[in-house]
SEZAMAR-144843 format. One record per residue: residue in one letter; z, y, x of N, C-alpha, C in turn. Coordinates in steps of 0.02 Angstrom, whole numbers, padded with zeros to 5 digits, always signed. Layout:
BEGIN
AZYXZYXZYX;...
//
This chain:
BEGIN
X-00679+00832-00790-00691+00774-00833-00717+00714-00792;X-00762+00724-00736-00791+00664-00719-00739+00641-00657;X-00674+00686-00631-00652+00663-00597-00579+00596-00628;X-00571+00629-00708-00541+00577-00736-00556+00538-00746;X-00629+00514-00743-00680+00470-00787-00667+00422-00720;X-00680+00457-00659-00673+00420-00604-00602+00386-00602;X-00539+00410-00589-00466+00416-00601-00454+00347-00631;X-00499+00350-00710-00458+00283-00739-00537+00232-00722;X-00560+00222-00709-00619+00158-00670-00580+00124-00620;X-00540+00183-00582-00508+00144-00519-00446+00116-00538;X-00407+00153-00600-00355+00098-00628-00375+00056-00664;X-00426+00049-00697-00459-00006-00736-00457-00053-00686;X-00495-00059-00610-00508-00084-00593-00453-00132-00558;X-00387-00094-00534-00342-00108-00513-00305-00161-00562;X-00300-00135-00623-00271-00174-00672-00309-00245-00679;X-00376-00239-00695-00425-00294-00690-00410-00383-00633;X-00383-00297-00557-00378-00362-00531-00285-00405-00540;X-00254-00365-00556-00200-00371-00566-00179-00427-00617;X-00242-00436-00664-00237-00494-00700-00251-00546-00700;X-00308-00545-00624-00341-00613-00593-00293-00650-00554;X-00244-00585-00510-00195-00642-00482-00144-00674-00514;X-00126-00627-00578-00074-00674-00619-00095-00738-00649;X-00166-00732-00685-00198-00755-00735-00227-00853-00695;X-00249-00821-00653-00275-00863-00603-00255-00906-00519;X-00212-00852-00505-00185-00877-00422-00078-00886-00457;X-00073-00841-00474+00017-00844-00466+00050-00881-00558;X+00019-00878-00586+00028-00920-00667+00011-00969-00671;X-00034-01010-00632-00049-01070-00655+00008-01110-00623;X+00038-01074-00581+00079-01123-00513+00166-01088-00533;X+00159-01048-00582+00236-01031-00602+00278-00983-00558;X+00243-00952-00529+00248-00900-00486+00273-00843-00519;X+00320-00818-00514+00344-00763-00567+00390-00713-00516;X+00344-00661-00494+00349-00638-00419+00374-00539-00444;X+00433-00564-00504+00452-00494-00519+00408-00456-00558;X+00441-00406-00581+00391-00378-00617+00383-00404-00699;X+00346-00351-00744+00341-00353-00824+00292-00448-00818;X+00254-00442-00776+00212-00504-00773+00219-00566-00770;X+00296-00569-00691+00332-00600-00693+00370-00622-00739;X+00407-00581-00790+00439-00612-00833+00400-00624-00876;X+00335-00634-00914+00303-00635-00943+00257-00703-00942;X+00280-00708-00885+00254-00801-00864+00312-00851-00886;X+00380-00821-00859+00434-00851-00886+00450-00873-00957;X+00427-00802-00994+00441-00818-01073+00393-00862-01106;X+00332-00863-01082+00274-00891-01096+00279-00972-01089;X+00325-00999-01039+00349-01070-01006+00415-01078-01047;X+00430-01025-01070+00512-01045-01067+00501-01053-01163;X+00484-00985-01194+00464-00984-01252+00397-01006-01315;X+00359-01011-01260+00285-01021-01285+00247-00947-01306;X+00276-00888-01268+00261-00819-01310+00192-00810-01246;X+00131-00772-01310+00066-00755-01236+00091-00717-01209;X+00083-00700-01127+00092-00693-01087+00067-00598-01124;X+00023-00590-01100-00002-00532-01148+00037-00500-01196;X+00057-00512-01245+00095-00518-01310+00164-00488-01276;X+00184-00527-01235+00252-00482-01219+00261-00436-01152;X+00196-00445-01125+00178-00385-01083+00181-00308-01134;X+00145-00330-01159+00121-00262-01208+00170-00245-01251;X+00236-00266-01291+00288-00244-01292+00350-00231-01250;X+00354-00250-01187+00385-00212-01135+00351-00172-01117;X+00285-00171-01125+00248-00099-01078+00266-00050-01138;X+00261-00065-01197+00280-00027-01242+00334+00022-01239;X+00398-00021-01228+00472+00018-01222+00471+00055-01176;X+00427+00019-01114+00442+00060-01031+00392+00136-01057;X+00349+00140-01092+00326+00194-01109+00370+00252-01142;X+00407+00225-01165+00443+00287-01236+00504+00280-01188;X+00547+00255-01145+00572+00262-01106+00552+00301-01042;X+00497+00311-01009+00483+00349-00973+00476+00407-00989;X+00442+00399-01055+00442+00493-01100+00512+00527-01114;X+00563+00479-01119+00642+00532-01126+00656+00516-01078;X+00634+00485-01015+00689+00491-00972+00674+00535-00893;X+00583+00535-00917+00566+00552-00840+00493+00620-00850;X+00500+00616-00921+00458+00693-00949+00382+00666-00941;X+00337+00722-00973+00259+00691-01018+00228+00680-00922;X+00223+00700-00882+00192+00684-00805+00193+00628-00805;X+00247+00594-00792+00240+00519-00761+00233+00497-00808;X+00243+00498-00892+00218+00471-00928+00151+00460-00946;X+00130+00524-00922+00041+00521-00906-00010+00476-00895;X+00022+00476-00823+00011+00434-00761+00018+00360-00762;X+00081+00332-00820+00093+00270-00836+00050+00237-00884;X+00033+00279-00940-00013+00278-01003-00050+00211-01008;X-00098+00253-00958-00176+00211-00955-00143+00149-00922;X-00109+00131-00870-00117+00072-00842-00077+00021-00897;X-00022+00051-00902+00027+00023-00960-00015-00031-01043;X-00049+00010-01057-00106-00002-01112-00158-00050-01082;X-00195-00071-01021-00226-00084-00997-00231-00156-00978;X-00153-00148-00960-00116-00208-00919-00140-00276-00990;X-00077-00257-01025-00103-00331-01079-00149-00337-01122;X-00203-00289-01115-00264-00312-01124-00290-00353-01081;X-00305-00334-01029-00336-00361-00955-00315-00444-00954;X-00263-00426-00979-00191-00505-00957-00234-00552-01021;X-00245-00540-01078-00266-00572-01127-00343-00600-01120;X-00377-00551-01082-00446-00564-01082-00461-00613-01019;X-00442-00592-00965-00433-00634-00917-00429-00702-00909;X-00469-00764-00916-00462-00819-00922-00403-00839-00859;X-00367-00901-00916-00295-00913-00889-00324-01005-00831;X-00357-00993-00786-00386-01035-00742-00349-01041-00678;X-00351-01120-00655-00289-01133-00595-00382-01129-00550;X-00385-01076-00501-00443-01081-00445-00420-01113-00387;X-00353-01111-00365-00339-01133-00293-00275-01180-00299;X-00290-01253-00308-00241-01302-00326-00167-01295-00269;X-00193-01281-00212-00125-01294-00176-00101-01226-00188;X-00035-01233-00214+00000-01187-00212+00019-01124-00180;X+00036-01151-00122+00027-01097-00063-00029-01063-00030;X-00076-01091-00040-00123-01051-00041-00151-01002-00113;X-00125-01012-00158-00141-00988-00209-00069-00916-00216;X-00028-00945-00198+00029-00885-00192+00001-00842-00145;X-00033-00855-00098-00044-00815-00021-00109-00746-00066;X-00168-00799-00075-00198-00765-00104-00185-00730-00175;X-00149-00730-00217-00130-00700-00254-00092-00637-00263;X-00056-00639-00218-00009-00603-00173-00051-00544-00146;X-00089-00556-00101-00121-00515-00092-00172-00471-00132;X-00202-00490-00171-00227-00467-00231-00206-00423-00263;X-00123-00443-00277-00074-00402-00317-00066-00352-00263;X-00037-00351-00210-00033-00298-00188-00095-00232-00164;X-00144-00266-00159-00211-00210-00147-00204-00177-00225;X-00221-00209-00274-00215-00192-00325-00146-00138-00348;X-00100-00135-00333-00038-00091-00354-00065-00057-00281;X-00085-00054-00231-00116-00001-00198-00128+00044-00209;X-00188+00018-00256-00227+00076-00282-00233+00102-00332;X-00186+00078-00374-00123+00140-00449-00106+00161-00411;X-00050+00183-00340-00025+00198-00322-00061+00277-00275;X-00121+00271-00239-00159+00288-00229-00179+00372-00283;X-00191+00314-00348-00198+00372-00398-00159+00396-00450;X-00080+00407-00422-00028+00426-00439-00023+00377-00528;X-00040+00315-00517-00026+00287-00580+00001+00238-00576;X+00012+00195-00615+00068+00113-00633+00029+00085-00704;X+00062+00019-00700+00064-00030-00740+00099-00031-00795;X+00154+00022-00787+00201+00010-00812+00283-00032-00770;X+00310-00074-00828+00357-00119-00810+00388-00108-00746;X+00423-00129-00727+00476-00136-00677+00470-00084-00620;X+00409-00040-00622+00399+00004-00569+00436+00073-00608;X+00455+00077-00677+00503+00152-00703+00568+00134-00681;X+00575+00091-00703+00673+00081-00691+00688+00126-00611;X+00642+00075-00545+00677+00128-00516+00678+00195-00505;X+00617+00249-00549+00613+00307-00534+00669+00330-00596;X+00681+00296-00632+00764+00313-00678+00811+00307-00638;X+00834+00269-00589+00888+00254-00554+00892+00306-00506;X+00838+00337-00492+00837+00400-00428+00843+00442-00441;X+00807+00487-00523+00848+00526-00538+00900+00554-00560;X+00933+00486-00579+01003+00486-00615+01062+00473-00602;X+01032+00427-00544+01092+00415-00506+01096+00399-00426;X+01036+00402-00408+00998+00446-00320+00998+00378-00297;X+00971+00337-00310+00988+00263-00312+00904+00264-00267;X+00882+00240-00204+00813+00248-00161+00770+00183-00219;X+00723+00220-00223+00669+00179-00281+00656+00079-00253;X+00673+00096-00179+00651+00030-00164+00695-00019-00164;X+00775+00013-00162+00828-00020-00180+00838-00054-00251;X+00793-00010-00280+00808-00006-00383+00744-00060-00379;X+00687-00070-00369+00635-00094-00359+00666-00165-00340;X+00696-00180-00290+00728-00226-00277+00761-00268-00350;X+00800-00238-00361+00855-00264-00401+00823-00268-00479;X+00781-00200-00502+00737-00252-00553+00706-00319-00559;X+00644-00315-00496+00619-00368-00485+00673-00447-00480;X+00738-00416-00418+00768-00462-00414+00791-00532-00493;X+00798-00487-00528+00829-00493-00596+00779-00551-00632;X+00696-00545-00629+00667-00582-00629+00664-00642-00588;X+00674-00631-00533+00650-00682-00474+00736-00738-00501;X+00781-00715-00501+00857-00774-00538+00807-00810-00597;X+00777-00778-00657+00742-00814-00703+00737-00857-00677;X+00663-00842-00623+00622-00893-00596+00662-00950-00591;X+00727-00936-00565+00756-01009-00521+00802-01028-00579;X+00822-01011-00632+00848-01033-00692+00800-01072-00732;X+00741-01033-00732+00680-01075-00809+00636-01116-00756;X+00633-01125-00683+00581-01192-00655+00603-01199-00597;X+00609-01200-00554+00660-01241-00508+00646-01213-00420;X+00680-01235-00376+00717-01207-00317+00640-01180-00295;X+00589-01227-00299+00506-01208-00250+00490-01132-00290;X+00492-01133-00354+00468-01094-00371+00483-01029-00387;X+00555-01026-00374+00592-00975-00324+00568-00956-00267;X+00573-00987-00228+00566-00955-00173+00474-00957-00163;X+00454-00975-00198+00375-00956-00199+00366-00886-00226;X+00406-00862-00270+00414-00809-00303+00459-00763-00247;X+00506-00764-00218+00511-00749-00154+00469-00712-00093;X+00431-00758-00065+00366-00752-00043+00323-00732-00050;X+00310-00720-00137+00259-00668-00154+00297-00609-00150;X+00323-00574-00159+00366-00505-00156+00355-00466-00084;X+00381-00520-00023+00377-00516+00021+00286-00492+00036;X+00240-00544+00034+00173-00535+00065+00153-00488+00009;X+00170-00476-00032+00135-00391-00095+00158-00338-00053;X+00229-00345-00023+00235-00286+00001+00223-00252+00055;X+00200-00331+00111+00159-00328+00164+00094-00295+00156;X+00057-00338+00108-00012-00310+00095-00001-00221+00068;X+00038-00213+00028+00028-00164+00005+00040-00084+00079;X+00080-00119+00138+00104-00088+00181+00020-00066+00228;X+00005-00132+00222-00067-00128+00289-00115-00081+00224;X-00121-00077+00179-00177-00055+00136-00166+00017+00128;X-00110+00047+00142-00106+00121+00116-00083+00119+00186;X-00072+00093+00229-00068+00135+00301-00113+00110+00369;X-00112+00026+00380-00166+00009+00411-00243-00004+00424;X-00266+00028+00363-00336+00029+00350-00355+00099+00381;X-00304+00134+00407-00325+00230+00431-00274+00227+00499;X-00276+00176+00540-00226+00173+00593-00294+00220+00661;X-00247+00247+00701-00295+00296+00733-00253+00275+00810;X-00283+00306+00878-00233+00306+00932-00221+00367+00963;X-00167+00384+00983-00155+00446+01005-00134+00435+01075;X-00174+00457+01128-00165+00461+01180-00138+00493+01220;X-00092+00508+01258-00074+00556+01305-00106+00536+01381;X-00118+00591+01424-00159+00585+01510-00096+00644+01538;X-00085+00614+01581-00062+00666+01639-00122+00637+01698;X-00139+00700+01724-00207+00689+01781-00205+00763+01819;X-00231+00743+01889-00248+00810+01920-00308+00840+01905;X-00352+00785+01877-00419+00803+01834-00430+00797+01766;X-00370+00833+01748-00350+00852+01679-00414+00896+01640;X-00458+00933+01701-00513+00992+01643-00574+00932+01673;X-00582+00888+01682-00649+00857+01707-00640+00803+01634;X-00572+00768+01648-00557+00731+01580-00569+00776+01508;X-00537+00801+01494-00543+00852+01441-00606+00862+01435;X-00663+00912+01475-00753+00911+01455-00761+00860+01429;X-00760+00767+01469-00782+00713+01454-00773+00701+01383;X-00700+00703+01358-00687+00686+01309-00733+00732+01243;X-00740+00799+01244-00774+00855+01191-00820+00836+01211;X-00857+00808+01263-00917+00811+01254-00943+00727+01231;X-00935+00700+01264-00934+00631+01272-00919+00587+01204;X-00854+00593+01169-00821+00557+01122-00830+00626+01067;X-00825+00696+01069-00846+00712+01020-00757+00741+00980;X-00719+00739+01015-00642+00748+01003-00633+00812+01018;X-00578+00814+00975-00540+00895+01010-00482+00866+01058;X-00458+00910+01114-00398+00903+01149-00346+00937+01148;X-00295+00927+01148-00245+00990+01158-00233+00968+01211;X-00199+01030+01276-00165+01044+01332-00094+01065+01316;X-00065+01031+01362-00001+01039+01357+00021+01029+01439;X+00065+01110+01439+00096+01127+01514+00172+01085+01498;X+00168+01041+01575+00236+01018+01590+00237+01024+01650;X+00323+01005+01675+00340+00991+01741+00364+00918+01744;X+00349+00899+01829+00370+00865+01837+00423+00850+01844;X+00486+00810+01841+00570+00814+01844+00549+00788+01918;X+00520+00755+01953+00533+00749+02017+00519+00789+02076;X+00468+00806+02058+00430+00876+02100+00434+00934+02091;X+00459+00952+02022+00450+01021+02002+00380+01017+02005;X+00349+00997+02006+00280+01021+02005+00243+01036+01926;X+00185+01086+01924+00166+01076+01845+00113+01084+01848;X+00103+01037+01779+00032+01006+01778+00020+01021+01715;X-00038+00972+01690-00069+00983+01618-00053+00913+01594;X-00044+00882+01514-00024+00846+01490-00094+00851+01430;X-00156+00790+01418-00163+00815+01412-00157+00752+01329;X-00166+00778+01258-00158+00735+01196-00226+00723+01158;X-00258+00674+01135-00285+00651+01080-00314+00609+01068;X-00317+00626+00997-00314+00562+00937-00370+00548+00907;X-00389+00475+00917-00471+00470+00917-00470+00385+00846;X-00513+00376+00836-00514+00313+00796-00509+00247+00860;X-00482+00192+00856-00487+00137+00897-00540+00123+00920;X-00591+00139+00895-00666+00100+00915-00691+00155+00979;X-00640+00213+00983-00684+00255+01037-00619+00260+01089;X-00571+00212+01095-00529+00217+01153-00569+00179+01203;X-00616+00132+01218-00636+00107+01263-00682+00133+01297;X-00708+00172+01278-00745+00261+01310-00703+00316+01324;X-00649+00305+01297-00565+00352+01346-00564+00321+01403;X-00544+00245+01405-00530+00235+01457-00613+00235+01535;X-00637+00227+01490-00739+00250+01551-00736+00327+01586;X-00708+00351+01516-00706+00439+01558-00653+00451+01601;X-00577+00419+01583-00512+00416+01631-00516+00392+01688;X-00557+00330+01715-00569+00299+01761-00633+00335+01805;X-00668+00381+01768-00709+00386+01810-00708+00456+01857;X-00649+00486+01809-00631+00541+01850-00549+00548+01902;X-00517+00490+01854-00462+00471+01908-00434+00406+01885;X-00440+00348+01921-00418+00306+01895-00357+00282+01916;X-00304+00340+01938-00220+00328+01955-00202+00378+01912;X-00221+00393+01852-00213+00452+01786-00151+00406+01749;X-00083+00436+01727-00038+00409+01695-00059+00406+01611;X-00075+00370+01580-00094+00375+01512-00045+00332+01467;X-00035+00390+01425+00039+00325+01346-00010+00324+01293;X-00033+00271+01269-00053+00268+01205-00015+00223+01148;X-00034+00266+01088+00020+00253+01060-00004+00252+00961;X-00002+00191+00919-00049+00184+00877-00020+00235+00817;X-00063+00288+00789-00018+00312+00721-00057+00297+00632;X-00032+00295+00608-00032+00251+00551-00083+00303+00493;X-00083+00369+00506-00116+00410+00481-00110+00483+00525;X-00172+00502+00480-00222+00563+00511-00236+00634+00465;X-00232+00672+00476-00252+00717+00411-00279+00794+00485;X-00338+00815+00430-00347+00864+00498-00456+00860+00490;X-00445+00901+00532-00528+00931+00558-00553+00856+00583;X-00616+00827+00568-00648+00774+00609-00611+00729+00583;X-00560+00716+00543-00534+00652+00510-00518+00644+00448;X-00491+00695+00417-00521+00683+00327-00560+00745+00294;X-00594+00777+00363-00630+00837+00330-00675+00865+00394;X-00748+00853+00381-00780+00908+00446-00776+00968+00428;X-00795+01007+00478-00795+01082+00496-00871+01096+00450;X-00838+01133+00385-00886+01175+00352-00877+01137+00277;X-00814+01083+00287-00822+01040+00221-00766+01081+00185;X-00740+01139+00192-00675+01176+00167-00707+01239+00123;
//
């Protein structure tokens, strides 16, 4: 119970902010950057309908559509945010905070994407334009980001039909930097380095490192292709902030040591999403 309790706070919260960047950074400036929201700014300019108001009947359909088309799980999972969304959108004062445009797309943009982060995070949605493509994949193997595309796309023509060429391609632009942000937030916030050493003081390096930095190492036997000769190779993967104490211990035990480092985007394992005794 309290882990659901937790579960929907963090989509509350996600949704929450999801309505600041429409409400406040990407709606005042006509930004209609795909998505149930996106078109929802459109109808709102184009029709006079609240923005809210026809959120919450597309979130509607995309609901009873996800229940016949994709079974009660992802319908689950859609529920709460779905319901959430045009509330949030209604309550949310509809305020222009950042007059220049582009800076208001930039920051908005980003907003939106931390925010669909972290539904994403906790296997949930908003709803709108994020089912279509998991319909298109199972029905017709269509890659979600291709279908994702071409929903959104569908909105973003609006854009340049109901307000004009800038606000296209401002809408453009946001798509682009959501999906940037959303790229660095679920993978560059846990970026780690993985090192490789070839050294003749491969076990002097190795102590330094377990003792010193507090890492595990693996050894790894190779040969050389020029010498035939074989050595030790040796690997690991530490957070960024403790490669500059790799390189204090590498140098101080050989500083003609061949080293590849090499950045990886995630970690899973002993000493990185779990200590020893947390199992």
């Amino acid at each position: 119970m309290l882990g659901l309790a937790k579960k929907i706070l963090y989509i509350a919260f996600a949704i929450a902010l999801i309505s600041v960047a429409v409400n406040m950074f990407l709606g005042p400036h006509n930004i209609a950057a795909g998505g149930i929201t996106g078109l929802a700014i459109i109808l709102e300019k184009l029709l006079g309908w609240d923005r809210s108001v026809v959120i919450l009947i597309c979130n509607a359909a995309v609901l009873i559509i996800t229940f016949i088309f994709l079974g009660k799980e992802i319908f689950l999972n859609t529920v709460i945010g779905a319901l959430l969304l045009p509330a949030f959108i209604g309550f949310v004062p509809h305020v222009t905070l950042v007059r220049d445009t582009m800076l208001s797309m930039i920051v908005g943009s980003v907003i939106f994407g931390a925010a669909v982060s972290i539904l994403y995070f906790n296997n949930a949605s908003s709803g709108g334009t994020s089912i279509p493509p998991l319909i298109m994949k199972k029905y017709f193997k269509i890659n979600p980001s291709v279908g994702l595309f071409l929903t959104d796309g569908v909105v973003v023509v609006l854009c340049l039909l109901v307000f004009n060429v800038d606000s296209f391609f401002y809408a453009v632009s946001s798509i682009f930097i959501t999906s940037a942000a959303m790229n660095y937030i679920e993978s560059g916030l846990n970026k780690k380095k993985m090192v490789y050493i070839i050294s003749d003081m491969a076990d002097s390096i190795t102590d330094g490192i377990l003792h010193d930095i507090g890492r595990g190492v693996t050894i790894i036997p190779i040969i050389g292709a020029y010498n035939q000769n074989e050595m030790h190779m040796l690997m690991v993967t530490m957070d960024a902030g403790d490669y500059k104490r790799l390189l204090t211990i590498v140098n101080k035990y050989d500083n003609k040591a061949f080293m590849i480092t090499d950045i990886v985007s995630d970690v899973h394992g002993l000493g990185f999403t779990y200590e020893s005794g947390s199992i």
